[in-house]
C-alpha positions, 0 to 999 in steps of 0.5 A: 525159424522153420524146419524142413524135411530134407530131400534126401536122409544125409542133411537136416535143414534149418531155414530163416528170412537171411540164412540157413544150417544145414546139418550133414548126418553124413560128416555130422558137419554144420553149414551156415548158407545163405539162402540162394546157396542152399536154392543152389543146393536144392537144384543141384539135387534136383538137377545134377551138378550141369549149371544150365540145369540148376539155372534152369531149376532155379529160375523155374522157382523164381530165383534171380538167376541174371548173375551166372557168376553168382550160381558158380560160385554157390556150386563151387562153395556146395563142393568145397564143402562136400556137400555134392 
């Protein structure tokens, strides 16, 4: 497991090889993602809530962007939980 420095002060981040927590200093809520939803994540924060940005960012970090339905859903899970 690795521990990252957050972008930004609300969330602390746990990573390994099939997963991540995601620990919100906001709601003091942990998330279970796996790693393409926390890519999502990053580039939504990088690129605002606009899917052909977070595609964009993603497919600049060498994520398999060919599944546009997958990117949609993993916005969708970031917002459900409040976590954009």
């Amino acid at each position: 497991m690795t521990l990252l420095p957050t972008q930004t002060p609300r969330f602390r981040e746990a990573v390994w090889d099939d997963g991540a927590a995601l620990y919100d200093r906001r709601s003091g809520d942990t998330h279970l993602l796996d790693r393409f939803v926390l890519a999502v994540l990053h580039a939504a924060q990088a690129a605002g809530t606009d899917l052909p940005g977070i595609t964009a960012r993603l497919a600049a970090e060498g994520a398999d962007t060919s599944d546009p339905a997958r990117i949609e859903s993993a916005l969708d899970q970031l917002l459900a939980a409040r976590l954009l």
